[in-house]
C-alpha positions in Angstrom: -14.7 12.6 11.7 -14.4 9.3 9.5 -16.0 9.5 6.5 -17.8 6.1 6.2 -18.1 5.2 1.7 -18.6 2.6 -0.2 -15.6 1.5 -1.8 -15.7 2.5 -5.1 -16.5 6.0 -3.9 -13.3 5.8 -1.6 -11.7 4.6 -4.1 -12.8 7.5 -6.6 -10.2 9.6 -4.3 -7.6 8.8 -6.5 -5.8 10.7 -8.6 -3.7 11.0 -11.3 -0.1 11.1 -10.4 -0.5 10.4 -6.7 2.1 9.0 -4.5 0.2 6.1 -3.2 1.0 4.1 0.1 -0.2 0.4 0.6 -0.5 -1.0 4.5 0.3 -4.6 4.9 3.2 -7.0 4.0 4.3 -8.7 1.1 1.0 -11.1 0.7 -0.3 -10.4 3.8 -3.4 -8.2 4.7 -3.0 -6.3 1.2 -5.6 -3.8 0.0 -7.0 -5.9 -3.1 -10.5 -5.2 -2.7 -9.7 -1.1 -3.0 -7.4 -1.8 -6.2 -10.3 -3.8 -7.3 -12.4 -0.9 -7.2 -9.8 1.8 -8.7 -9.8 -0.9 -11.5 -13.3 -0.8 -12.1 -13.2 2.4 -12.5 -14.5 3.9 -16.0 -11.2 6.0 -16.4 -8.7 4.5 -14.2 -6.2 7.0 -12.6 -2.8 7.0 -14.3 0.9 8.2 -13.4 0.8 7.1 -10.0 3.7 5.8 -7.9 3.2 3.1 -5.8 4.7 3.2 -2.0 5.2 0.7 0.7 7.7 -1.1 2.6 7.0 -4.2 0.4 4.3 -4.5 -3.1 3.0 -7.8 -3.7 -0.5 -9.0 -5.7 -2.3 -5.6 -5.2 0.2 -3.4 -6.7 1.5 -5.9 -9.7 -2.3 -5.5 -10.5 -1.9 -1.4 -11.4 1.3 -2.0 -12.9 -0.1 -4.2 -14.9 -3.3 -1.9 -15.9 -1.0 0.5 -17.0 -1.6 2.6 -13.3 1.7 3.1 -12.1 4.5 5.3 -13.6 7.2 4.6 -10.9 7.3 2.6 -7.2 9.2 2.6 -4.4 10.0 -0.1 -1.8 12.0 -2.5 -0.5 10.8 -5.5 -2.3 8.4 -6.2 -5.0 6.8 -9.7 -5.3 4.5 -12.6 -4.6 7.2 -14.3 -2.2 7.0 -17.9 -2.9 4.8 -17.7 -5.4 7.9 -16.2 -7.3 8.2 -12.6 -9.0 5.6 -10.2 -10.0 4.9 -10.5 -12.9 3.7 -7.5 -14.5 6.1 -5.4 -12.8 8.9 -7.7 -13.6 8.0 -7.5 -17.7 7.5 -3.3 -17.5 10.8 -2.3 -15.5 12.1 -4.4 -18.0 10.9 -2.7 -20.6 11.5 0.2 -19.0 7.9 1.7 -18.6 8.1 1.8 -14.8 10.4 3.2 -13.0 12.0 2.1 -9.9 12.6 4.3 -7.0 15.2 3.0 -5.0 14.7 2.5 -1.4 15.9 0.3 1.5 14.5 -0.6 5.0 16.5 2.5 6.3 15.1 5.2 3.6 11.7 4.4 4.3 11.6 4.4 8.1 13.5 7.5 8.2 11.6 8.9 5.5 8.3 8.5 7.4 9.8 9.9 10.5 10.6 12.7 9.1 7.0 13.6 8.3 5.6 12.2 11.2 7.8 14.6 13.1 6.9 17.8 10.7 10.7 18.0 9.5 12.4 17.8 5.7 15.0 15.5 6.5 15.7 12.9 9.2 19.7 11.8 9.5 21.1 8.5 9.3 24.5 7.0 9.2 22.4 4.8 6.2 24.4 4.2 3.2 26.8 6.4 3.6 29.9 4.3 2.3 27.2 2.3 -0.7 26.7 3.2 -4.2 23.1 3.8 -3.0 23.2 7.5 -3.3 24.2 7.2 -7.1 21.0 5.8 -7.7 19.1 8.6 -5.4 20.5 12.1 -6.4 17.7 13.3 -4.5 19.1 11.9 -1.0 21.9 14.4 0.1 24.2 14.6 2.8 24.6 16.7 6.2 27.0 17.3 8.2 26.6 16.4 11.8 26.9 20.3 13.9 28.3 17.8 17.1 31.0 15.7 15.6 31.6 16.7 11.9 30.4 13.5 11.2 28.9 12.8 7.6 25.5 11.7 7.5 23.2 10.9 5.2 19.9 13.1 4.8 16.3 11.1 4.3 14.1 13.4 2.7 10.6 13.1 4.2 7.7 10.7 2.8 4.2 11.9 2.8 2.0 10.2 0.8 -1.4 11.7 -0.8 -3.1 8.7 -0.1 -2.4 5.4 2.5 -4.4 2.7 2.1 -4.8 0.0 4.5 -7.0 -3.0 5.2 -8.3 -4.0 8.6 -10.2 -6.5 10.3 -12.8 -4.6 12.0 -14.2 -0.5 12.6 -16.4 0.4 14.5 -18.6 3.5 14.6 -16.6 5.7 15.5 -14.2 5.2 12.8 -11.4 2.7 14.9 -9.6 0.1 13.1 -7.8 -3.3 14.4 -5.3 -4.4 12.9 -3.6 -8.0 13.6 -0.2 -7.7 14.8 1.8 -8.1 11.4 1.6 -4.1 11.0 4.7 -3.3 9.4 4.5 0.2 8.2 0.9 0.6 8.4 0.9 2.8 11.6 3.8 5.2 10.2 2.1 5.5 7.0 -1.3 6.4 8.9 0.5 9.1 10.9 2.7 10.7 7.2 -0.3 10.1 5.0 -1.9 13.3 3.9 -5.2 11.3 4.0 -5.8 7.8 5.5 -8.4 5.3 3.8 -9.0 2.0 5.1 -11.2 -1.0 4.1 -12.2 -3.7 6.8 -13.9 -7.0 6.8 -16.5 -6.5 9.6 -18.4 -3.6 10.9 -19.0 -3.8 15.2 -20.4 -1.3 17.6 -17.4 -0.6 19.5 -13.9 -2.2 19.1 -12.6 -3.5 22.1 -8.8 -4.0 23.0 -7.6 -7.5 23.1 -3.7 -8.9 22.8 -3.4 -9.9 19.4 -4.5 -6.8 17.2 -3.8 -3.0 17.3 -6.6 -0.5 17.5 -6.0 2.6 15.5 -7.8 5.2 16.5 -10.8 6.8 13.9 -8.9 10.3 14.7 -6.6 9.2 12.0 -8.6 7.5 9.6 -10.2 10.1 7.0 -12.5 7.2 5.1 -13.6 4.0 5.7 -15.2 1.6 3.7 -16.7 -2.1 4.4 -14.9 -4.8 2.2 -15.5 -8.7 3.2 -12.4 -10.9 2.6 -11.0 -7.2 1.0 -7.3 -8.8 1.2 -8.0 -12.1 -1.0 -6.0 -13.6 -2.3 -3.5 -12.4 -0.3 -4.2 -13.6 3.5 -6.0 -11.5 6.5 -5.1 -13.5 9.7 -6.9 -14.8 11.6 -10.0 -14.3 9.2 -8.4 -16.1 6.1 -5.5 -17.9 5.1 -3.9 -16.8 1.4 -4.9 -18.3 -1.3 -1.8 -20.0 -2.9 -4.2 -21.6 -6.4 -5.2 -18.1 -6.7 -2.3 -16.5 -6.8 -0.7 -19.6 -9.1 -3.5 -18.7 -11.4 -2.7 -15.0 -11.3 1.3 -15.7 -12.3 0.3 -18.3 -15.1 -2.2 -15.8 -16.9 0.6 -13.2 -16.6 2.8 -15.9 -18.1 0.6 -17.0 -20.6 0.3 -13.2 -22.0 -3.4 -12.7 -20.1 -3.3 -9.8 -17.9 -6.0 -8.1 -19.1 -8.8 -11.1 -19.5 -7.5 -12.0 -15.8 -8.3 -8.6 -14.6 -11.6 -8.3 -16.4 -12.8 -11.8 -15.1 -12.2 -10.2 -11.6 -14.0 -7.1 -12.5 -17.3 -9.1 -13.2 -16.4 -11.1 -10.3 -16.8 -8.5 -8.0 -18.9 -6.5 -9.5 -21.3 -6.9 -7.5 -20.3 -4.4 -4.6 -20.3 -1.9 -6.7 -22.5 1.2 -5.2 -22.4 -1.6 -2.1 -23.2 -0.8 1.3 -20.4 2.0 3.7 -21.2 -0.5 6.5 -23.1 2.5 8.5 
């Protein structure tokens, strides 16, 4: 059954060195609204590493808070909004750590768990100077050919976190069609939360948005325009002063009176309502 929170309860889940998973897609449909909440947090969880195909807004936000110890994905910033920040100025300094990963490792990482198994094969970089950088990624011999492969270790995060446009009562989701990883990381994740933007009685099917079903969503908490700045099509478009305003506080040496203006901002849902 689907837990139904607020979101600063949900968000309360997590903890301190977590491997954390984020649904959406560069500055689309991102979890803000959640990373909100784990900022408002009295003691803010530390040491986590940050997961997804791509990070944007959301997670340059807990690099910047001092959240993150390490991240993996393909790509990490605000698209053309230009880098991210924070996470630009602490690899640089070398206080975060990068994980490498490419489109390959991830999708055969999270099939690996989604199928119960340690490893899935790959003819993936074998040939690159990837594997340098990932001592953890090994090699396997195919038993058919003798062929060389290369040997994805499965992903399962603690915690995915995804944001949705509606759920109904029974804990289903819709999502609008830009999905990227978000199904596969509800299906590896140990535990699947996800905020929404509208609570109905029953979700009903239509063409452009994907139901997942409450069977695989553990909590679920209400948060209106949860993705801004970033955009939640066909709700909202993104916010491109917003995030201009983010980058030139960052710039300016700001983080951390950015991040508390946003706090009193949206302070007000906390203890808010779980949308039941």
């Amino acid at each position: 059954m689907t837990r139904f929170l607020t979101i600063d309860d949900a968000a309360a889940l997590i903890e301190d060195g977590m491997l954390l998973g984020f649904g959406g897609m560069t500055i689309y449909r991102r979890p803000v609204a959640f990373v909100m909440a784990m900022l408002r947090r009295s003691i803010r969880p530390r040491d986590l590493t940050l997961f997804g195909f791509t990070h944007g807004y959301e997670a340059d936000l807990l690099v910047g808070a001092g959240c993150a110890a390490a991240v993996r994905s393909c790509y990490f910033g605000l698209e053309s909004f230009g880098f991210a920040p924070m996470f630009t100025e602490r690899v640089n300094r070398g206080e975060v750590r990068v994980i490498e990963e490419t489109e390959a490792s991830i999708g055969c990482g999270l099939r690996a768990a989604t199928a119960g198994i340690g490893f899935m094969p790959s003819t993936a970089w074998i040939g690159t100077d990837l594997p340098k950088l990932r001592p953890d990624v090994l090699t396997v011999t195919d038993p058919y050919t003798g062929e060389t492969l290369t040997a994805f270790p499965a992903i399962h995060p603690d915690i995915a976190v995804l944001h949705a446009l509606e759920a109904d009562r029974f804990g289903n989701v819709a999502l609008n069609q830009n999905v990227a990883i978000d199904l596969e990381l509800a299906a590896a994740a140990k535990t699947v939360i996800v905020t929404y933007e509208q609570q109905v009685e029953r979700l009903e099917k239509a063409p452009d948005r994907i139901i997942l079903p409450g069977v695989v969503v553990d909590v679920a908490a209400l948060a209106p325009r949860g993705a801004w700045p970033t955009s939640c099509y066909p709700r909202y478009t993104l916010d491109g002063e917003a995030l201009m305003a983010y980058v030139d506080a960052c710039n300016a040496g700001e983080f951390d009176a950015y991040v508390e203006q946003l706090i009193q901002r949206t302070q007000h849902v906390t203890g808010g309502s779980t949308g039941r």
